[in-house]
CHARMM internal coordinates of N, CA and C (Angstrom, degrees):
IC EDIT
DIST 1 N 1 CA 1.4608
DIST 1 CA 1 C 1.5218
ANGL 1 N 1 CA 1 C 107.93
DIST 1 C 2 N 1.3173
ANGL 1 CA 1 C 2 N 125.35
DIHE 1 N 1 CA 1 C 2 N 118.67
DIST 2 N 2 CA 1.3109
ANGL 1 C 2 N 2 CA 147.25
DIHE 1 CA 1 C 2 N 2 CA 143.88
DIST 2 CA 2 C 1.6867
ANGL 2 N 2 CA 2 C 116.39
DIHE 1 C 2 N 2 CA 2 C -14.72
DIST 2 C 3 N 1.7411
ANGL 2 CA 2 C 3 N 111.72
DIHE 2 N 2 CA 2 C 3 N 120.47
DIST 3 N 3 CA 1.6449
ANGL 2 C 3 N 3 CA 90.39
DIHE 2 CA 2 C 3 N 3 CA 165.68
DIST 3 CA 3 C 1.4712
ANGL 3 N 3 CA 3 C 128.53
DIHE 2 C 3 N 3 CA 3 C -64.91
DIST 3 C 4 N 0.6172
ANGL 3 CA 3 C 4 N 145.70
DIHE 3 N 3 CA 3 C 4 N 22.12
DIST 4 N 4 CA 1.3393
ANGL 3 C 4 N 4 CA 153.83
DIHE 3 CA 3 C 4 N 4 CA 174.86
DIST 4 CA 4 C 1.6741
ANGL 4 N 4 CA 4 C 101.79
DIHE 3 C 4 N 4 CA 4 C -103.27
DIST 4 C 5 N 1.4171
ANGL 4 CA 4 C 5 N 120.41
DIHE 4 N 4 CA 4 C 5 N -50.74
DIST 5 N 5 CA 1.2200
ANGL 4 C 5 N 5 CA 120.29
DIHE 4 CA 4 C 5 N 5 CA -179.10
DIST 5 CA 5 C 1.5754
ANGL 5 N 5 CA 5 C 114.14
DIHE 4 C 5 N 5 CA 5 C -69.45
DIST 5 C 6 N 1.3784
ANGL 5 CA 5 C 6 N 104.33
DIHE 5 N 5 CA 5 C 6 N -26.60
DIST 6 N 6 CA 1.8317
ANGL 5 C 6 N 6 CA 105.38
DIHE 5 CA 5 C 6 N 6 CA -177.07
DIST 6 CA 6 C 1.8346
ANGL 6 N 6 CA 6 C 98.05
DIHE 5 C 6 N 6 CA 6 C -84.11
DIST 6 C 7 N 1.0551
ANGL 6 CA 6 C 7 N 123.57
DIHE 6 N 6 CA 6 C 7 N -15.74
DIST 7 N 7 CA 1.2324
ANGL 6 C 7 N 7 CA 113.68
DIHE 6 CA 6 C 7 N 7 CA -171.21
DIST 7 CA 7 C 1.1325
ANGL 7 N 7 CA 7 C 115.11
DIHE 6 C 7 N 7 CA 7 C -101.96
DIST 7 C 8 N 1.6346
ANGL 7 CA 7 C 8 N 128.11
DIHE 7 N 7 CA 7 C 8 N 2.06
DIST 8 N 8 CA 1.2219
ANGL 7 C 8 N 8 CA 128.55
DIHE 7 CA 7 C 8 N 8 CA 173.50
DIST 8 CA 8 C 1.6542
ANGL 8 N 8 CA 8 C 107.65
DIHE 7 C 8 N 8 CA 8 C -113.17
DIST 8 C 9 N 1.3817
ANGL 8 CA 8 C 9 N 103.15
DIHE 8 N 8 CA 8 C 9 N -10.59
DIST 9 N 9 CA 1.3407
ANGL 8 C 9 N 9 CA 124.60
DIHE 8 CA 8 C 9 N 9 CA 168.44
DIST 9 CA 9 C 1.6598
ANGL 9 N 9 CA 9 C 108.10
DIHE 8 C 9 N 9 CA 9 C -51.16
DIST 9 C 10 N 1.7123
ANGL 9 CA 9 C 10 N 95.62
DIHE 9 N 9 CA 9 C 10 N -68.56
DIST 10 N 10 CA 1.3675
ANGL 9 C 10 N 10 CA 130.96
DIHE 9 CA 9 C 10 N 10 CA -175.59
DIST 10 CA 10 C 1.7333
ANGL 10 N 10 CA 10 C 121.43
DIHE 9 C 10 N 10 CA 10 C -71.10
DIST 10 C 11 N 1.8701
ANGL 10 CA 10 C 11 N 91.09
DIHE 10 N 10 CA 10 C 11 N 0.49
DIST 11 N 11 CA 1.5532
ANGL 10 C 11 N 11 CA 102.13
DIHE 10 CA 10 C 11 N 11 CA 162.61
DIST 11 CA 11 C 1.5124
ANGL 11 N 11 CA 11 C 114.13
DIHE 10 C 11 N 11 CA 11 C -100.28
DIST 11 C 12 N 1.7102
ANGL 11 CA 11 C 12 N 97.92
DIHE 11 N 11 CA 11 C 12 N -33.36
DIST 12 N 12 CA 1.5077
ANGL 11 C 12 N 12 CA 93.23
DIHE 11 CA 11 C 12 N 12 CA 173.90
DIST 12 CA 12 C 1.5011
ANGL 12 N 12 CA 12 C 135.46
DIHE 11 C 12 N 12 CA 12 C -62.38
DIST 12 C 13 N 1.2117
ANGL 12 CA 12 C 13 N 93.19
DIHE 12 N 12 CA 12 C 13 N -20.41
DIST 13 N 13 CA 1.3339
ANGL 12 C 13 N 13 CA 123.52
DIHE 12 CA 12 C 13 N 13 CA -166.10
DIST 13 CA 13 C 1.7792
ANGL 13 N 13 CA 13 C 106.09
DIHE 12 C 13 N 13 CA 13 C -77.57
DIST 13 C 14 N 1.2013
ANGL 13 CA 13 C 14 N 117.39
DIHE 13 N 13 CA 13 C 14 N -62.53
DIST 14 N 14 CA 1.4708
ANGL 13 C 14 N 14 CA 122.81
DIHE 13 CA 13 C 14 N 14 CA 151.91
DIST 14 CA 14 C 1.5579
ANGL 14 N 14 CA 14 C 118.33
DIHE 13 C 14 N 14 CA 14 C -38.38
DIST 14 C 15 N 1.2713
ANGL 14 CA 14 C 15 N 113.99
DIHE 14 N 14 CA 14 C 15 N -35.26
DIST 15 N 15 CA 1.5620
ANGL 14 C 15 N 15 CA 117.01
DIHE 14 CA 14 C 15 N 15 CA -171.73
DIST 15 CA 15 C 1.8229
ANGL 15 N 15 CA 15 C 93.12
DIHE 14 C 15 N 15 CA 15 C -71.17
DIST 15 C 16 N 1.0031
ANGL 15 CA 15 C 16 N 90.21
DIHE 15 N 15 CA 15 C 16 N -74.60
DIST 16 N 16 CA 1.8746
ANGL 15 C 16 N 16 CA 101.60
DIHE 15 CA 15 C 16 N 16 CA 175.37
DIST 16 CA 16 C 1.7380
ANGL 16 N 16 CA 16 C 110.22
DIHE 15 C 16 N 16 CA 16 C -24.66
DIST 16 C 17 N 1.0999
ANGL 16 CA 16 C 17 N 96.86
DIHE 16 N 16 CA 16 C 17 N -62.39
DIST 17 N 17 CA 1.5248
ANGL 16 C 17 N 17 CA 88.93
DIHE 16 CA 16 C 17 N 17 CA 179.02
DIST 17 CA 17 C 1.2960
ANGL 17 N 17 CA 17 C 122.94
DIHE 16 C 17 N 17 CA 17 C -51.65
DIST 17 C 18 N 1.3524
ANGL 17 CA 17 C 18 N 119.23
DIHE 17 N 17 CA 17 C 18 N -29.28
DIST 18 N 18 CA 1.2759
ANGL 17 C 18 N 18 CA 112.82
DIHE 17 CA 17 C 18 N 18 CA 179.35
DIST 18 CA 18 C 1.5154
ANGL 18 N 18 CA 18 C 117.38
DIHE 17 C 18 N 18 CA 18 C -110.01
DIST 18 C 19 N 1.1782
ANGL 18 CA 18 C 19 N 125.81
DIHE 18 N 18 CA 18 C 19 N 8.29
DIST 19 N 19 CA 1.4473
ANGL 18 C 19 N 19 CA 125.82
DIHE 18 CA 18 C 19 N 19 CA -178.40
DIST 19 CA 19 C 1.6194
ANGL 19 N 19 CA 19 C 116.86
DIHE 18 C 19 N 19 CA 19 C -61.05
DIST 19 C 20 N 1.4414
ANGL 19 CA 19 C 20 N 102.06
DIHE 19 N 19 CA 19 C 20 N -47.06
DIST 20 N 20 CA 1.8400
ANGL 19 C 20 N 20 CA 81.84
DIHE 19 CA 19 C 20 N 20 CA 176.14
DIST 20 CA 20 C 0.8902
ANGL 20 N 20 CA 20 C 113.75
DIHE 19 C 20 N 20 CA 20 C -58.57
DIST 20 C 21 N 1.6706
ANGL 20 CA 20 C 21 N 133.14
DIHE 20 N 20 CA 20 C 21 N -40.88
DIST 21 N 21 CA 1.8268
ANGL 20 C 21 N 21 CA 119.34
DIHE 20 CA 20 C 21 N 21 CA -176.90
DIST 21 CA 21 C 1.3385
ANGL 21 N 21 CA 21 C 104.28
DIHE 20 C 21 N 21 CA 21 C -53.05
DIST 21 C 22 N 1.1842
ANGL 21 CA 21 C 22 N 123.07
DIHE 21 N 21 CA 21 C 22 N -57.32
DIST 22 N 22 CA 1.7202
ANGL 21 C 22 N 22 CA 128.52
DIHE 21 CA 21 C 22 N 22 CA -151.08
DIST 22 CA 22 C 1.8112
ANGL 22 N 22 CA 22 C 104.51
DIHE 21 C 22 N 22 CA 22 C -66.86
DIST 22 C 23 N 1.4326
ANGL 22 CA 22 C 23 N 90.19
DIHE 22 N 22 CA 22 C 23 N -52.29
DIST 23 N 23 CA 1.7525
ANGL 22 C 23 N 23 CA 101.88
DIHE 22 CA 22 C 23 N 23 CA -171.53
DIST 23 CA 23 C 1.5820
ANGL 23 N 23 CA 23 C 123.23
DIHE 22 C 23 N 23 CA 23 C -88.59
DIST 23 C 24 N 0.7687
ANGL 23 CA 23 C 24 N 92.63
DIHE 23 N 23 CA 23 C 24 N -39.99
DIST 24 N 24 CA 1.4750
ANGL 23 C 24 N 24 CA 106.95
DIHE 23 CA 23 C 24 N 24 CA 172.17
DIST 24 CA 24 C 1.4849
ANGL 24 N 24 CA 24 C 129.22
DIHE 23 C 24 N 24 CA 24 C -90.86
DIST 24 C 25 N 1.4898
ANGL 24 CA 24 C 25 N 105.54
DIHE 24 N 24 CA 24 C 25 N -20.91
DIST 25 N 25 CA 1.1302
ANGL 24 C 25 N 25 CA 117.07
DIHE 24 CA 24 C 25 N 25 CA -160.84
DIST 25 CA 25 C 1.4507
ANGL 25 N 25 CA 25 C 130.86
DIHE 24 C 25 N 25 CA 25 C 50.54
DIST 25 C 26 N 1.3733
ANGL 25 CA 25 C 26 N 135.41
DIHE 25 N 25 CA 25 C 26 N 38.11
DIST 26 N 26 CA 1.0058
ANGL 25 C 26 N 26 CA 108.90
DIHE 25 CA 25 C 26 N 26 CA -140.98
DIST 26 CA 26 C 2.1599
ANGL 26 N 26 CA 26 C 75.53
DIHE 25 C 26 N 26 CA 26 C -132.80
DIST 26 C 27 N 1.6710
ANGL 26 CA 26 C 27 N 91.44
DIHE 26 N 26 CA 26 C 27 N 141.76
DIST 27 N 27 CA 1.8891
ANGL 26 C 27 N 27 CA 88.28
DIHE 26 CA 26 C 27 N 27 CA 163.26
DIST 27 CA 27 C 1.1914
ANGL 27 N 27 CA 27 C 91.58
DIHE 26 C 27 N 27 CA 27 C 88.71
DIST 27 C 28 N 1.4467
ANGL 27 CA 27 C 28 N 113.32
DIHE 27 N 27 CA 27 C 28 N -172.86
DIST 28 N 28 CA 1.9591
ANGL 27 C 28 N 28 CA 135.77
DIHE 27 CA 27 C 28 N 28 CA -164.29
DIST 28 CA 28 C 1.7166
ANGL 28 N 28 CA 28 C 91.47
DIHE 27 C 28 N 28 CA 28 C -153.99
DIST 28 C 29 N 1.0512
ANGL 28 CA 28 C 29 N 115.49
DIHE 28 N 28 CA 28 C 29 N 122.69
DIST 29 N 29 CA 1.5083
ANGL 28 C 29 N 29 CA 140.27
DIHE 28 CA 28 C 29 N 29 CA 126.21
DIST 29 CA 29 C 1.5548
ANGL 29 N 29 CA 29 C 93.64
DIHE 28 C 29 N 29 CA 29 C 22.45
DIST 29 C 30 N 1.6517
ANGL 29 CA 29 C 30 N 123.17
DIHE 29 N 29 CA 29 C 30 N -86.66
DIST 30 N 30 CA 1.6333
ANGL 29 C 30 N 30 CA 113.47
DIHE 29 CA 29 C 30 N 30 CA 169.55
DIST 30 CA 30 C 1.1570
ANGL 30 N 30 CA 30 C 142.98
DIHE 29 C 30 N 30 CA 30 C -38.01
DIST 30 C 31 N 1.5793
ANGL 30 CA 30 C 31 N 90.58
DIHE 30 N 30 CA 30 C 31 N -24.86
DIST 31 N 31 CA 1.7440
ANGL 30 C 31 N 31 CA 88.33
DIHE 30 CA 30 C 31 N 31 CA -167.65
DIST 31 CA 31 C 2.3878
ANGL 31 N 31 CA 31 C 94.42
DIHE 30 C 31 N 31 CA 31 C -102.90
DIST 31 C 32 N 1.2330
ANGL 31 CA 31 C 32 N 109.54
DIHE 31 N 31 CA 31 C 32 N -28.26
DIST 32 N 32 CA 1.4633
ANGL 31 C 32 N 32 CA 111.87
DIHE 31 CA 31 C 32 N 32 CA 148.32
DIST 32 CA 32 C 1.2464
ANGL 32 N 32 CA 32 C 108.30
DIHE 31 C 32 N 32 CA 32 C -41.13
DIST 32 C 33 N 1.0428
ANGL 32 CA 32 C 33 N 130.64
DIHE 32 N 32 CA 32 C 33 N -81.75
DIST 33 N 33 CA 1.8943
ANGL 32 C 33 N 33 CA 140.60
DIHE 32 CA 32 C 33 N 33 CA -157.15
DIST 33 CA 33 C 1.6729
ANGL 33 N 33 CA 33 C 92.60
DIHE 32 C 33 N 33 CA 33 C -52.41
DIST 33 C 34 N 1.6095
ANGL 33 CA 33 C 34 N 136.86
DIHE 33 N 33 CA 33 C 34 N -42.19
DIST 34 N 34 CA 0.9068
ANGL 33 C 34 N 34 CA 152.43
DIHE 33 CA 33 C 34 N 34 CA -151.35
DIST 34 CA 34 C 2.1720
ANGL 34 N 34 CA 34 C 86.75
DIHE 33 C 34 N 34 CA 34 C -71.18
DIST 34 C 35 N 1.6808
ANGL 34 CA 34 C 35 N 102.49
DIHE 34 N 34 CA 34 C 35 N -83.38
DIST 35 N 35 CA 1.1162
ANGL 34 C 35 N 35 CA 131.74
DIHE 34 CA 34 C 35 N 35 CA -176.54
DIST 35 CA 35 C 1.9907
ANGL 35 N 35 CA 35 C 107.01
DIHE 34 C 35 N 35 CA 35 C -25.03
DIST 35 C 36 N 1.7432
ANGL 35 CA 35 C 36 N 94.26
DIHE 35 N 35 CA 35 C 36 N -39.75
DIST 36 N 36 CA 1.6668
ANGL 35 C 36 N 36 CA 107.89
DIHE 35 CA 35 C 36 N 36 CA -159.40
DIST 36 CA 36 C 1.0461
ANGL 36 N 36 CA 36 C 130.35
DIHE 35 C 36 N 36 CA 36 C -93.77
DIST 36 C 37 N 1.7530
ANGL 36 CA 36 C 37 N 99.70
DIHE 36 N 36 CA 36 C 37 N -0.92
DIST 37 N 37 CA 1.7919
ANGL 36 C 37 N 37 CA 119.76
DIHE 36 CA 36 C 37 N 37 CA -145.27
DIST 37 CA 37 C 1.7723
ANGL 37 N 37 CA 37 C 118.02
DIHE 36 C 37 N 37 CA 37 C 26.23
DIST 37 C 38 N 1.3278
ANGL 37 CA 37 C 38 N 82.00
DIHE 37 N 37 CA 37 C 38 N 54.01
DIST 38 N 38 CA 1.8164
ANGL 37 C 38 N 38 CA 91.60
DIHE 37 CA 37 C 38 N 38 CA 169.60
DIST 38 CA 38 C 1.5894
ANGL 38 N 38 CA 38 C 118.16
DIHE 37 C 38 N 38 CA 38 C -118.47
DIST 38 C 39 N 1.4266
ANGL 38 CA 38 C 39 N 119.94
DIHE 38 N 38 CA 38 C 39 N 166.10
DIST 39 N 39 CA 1.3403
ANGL 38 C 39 N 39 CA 118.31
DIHE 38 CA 38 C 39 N 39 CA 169.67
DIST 39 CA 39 C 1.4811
ANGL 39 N 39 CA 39 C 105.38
DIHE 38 C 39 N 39 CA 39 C -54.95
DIST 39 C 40 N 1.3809
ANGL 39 CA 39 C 40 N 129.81
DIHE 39 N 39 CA 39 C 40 N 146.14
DIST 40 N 40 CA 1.6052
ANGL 39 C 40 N 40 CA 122.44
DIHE 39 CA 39 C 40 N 40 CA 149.54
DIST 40 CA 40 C 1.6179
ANGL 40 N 40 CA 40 C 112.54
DIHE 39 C 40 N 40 CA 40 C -54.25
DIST 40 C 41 N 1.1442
ANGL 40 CA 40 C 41 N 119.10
DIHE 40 N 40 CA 40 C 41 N -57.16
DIST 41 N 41 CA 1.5084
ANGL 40 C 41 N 41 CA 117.80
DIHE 40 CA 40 C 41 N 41 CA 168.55
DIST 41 CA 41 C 1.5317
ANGL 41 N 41 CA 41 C 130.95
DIHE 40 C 41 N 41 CA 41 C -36.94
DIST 41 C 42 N 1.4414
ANGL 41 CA 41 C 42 N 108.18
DIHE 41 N 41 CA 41 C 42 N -22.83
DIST 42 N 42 CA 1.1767
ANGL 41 C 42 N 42 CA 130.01
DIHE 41 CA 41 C 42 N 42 CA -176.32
DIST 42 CA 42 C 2.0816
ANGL 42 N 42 CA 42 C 109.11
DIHE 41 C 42 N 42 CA 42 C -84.59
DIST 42 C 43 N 1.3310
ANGL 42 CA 42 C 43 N 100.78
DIHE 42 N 42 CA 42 C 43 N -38.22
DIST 43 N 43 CA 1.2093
ANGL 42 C 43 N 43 CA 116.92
DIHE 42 CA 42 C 43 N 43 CA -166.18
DIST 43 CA 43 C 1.6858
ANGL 43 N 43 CA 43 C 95.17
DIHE 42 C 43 N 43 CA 43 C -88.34
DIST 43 C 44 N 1.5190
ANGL 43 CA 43 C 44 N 113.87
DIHE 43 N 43 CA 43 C 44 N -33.58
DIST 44 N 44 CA 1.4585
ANGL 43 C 44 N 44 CA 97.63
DIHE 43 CA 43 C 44 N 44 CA -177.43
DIST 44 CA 44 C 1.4131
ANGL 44 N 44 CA 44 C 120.92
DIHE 43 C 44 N 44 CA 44 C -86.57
DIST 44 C 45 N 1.6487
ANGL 44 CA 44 C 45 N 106.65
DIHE 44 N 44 CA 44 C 45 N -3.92
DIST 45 N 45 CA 1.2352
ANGL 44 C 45 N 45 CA 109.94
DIHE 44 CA 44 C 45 N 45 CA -170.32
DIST 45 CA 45 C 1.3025
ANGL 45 N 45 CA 45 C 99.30
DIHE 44 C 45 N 45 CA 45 C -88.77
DIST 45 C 46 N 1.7844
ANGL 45 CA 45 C 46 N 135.02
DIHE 45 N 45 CA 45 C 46 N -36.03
DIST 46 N 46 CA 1.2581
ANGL 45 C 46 N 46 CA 138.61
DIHE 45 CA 45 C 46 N 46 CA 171.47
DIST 46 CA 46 C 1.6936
ANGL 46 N 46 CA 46 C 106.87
DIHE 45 C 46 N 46 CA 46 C -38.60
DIST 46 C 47 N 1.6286
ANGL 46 CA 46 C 47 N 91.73
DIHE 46 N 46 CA 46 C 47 N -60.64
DIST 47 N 47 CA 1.7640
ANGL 46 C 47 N 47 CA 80.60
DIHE 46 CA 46 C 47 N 47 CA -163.11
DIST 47 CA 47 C 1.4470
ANGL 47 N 47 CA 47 C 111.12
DIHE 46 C 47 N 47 CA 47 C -87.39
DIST 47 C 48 N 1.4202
ANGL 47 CA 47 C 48 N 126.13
DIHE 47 N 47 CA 47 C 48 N 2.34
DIST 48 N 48 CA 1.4024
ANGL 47 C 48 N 48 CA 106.56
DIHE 47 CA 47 C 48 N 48 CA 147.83
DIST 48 CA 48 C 1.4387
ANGL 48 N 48 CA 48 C 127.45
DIHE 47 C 48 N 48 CA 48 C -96.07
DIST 48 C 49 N 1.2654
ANGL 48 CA 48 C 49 N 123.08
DIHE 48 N 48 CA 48 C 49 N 26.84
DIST 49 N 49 CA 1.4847
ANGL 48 C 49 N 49 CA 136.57
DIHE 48 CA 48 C 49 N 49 CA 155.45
DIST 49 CA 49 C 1.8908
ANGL 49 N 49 CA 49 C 104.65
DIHE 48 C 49 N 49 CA 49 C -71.51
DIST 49 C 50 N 1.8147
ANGL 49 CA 49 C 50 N 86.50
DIHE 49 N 49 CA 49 C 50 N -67.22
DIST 50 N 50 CA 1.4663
ANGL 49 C 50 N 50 CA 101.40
DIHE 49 CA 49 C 50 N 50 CA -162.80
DIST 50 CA 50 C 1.9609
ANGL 50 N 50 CA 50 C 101.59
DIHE 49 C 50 N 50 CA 50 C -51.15
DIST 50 C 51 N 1.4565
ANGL 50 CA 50 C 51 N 109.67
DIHE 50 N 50 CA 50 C 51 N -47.96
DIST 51 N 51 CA 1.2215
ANGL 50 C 51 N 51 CA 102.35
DIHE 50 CA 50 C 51 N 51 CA 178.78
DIST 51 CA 51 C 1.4469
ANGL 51 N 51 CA 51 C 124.07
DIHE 50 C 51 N 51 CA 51 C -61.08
DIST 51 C 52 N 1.2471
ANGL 51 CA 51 C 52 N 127.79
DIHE 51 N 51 CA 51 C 52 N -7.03
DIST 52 N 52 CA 1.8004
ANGL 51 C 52 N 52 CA 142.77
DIHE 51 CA 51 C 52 N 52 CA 170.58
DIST 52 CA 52 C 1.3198
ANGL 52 N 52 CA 52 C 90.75
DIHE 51 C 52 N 52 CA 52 C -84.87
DIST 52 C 53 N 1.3531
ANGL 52 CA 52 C 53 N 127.20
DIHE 52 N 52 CA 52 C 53 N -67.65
DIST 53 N 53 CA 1.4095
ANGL 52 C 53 N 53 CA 116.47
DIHE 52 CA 52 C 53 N 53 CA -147.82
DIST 53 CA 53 C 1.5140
ANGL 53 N 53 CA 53 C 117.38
DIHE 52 C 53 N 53 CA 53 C -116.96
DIST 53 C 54 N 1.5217
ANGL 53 CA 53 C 54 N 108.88
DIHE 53 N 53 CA 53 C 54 N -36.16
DIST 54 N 54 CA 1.7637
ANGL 53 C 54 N 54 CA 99.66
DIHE 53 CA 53 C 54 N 54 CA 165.76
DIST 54 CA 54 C 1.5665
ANGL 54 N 54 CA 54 C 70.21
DIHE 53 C 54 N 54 CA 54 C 130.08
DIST 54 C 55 N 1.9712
ANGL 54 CA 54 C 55 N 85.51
DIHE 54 N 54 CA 54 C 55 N -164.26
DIST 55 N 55 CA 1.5922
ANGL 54 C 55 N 55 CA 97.27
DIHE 54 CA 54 C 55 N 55 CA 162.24
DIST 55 CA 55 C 1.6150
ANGL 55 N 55 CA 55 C 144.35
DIHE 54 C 55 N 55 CA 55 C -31.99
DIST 55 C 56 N 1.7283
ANGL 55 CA 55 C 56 N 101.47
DIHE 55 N 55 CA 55 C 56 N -33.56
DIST 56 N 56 CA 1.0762
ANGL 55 C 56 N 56 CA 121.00
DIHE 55 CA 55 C 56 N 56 CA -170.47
DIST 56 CA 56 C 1.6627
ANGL 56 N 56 CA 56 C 108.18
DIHE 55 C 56 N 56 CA 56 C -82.60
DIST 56 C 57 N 1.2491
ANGL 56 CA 56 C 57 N 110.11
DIHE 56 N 56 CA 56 C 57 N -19.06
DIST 57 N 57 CA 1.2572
ANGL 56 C 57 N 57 CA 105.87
DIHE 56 CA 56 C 57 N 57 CA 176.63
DIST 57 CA 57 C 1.6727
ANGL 57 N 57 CA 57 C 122.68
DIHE 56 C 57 N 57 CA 57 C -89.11
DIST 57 C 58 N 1.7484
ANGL 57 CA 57 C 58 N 103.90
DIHE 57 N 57 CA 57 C 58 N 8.26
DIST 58 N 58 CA 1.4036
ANGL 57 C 58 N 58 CA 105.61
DIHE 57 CA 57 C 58 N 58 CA 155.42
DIST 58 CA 58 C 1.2854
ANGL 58 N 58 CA 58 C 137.84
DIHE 57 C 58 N 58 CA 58 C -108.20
DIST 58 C 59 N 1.5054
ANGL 58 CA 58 C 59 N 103.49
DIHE 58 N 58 CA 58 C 59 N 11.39
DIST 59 N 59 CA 1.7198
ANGL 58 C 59 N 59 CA 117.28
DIHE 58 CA 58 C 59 N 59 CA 167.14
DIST 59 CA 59 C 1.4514
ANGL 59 N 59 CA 59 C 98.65
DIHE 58 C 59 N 59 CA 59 C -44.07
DIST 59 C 60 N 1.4715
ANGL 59 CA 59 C 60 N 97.55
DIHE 59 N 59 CA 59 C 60 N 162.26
DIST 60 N 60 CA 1.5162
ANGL 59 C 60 N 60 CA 112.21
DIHE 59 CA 59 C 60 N 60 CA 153.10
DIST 60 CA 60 C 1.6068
ANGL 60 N 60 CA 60 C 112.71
DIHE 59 C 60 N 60 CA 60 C -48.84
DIST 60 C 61 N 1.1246
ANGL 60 CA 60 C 61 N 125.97
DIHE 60 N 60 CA 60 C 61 N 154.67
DIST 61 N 61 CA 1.8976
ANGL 60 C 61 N 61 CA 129.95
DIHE 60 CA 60 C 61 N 61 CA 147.97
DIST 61 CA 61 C 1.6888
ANGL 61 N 61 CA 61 C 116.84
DIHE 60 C 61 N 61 CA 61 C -31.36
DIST 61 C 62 N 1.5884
ANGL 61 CA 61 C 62 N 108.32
DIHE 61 N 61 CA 61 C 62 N -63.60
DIST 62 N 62 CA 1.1652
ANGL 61 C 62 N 62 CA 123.81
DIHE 61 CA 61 C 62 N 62 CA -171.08
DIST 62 CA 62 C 1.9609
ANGL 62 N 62 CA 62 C 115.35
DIHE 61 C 62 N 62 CA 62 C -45.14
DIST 62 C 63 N 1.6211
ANGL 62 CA 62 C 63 N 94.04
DIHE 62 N 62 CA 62 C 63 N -16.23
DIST 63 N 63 CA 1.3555
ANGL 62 C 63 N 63 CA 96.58
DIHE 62 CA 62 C 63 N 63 CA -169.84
DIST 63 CA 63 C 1.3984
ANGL 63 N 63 CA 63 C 109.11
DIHE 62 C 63 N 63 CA 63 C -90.73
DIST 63 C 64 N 1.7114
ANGL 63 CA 63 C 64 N 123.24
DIHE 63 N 63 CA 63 C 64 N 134.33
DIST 64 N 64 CA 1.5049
ANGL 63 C 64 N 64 CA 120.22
DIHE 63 CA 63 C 64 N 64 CA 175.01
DIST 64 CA 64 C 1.4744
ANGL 64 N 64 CA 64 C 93.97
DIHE 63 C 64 N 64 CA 64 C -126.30
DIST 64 C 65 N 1.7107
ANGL 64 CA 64 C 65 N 92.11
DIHE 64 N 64 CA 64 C 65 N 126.85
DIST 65 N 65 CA 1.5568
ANGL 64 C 65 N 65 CA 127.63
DIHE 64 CA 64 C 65 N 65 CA 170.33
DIST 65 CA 65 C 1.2792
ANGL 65 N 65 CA 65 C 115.20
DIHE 64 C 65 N 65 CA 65 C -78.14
DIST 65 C 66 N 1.2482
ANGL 65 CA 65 C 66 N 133.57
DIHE 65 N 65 CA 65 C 66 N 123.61
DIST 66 N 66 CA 1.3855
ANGL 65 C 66 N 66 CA 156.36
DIHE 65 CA 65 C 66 N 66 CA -170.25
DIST 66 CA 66 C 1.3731
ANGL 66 N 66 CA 66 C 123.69
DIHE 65 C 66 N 66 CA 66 C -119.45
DIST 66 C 67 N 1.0893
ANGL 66 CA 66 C 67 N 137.70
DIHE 66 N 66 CA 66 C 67 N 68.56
DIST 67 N 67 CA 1.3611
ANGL 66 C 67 N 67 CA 146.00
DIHE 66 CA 66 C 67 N 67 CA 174.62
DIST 67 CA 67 C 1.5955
ANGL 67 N 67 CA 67 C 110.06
DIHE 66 C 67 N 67 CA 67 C -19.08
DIST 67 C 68 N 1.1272
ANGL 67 CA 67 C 68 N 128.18
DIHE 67 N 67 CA 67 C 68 N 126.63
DIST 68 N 68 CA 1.2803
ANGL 67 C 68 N 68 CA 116.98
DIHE 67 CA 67 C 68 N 68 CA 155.10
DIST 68 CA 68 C 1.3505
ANGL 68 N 68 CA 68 C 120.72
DIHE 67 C 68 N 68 CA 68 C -96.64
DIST 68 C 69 N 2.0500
ANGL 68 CA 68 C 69 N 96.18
DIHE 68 N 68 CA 68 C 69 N 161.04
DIST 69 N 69 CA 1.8478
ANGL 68 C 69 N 69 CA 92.71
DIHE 68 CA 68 C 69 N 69 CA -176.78
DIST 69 CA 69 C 1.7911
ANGL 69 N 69 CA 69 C 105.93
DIHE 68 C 69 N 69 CA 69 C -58.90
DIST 69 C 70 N 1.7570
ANGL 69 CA 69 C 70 N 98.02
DIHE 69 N 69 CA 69 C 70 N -157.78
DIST 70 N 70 CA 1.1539
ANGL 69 C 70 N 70 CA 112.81
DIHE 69 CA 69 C 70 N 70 CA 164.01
DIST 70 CA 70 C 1.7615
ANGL 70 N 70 CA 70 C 136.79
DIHE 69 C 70 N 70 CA 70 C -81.04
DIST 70 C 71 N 1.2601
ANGL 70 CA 70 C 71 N 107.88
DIHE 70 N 70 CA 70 C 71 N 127.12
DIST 71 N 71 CA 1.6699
ANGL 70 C 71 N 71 CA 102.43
DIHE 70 CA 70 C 71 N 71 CA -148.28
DIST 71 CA 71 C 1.5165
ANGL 71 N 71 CA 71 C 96.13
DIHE 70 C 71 N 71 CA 71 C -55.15
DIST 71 C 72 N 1.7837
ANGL 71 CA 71 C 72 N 109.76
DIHE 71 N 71 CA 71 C 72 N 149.11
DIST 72 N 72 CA 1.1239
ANGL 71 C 72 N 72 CA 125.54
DIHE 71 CA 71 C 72 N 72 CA -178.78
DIST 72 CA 72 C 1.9700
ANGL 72 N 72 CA 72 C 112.97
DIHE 71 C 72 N 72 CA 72 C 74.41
DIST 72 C 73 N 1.1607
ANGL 72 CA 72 C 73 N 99.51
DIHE 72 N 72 CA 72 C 73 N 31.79
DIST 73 N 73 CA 1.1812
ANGL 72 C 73 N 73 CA 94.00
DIHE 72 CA 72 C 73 N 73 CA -175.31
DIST 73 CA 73 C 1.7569
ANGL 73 N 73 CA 73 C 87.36
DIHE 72 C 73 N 73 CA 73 C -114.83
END
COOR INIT
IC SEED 1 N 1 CA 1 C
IC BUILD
């Protein structure tokens, strides 16, 4: 598998973890972390990324987002 493929892998994968809180609403952060074998801290920090930023807020850190201008400019 391709980096590109492990890292969108490794986005889905973050997404998943947090979808019942976000989408469903359903459960607390502890009892997620519980379900995921993850930190709770880990799980609350995901979905208050994702809730700031969307998808983009479950990249890795290492990643810097760059807006582009307006197309054709």
């Amino acid at each position: 598998m391709g980096d590109a493929a492990q890292e969108v892998a490794q986005l889905q994968h973050r997404y998943e973890v947090i979808r019942p809180l976000i989408l469903l609403e359903e459960g607390t952060a502890t009892q997620r972390a519980q379900e995921t074998q993850r930190h709770p801290e880990t799980v609350r920090a995901l979905a208050r990324r994702f809730r700031q930023q969307g998808m983009l807020g479950l990249l890795p850190a290492h990643y810097e987002v760059v807006p582009r201008g307006p197309a054709g400019v």
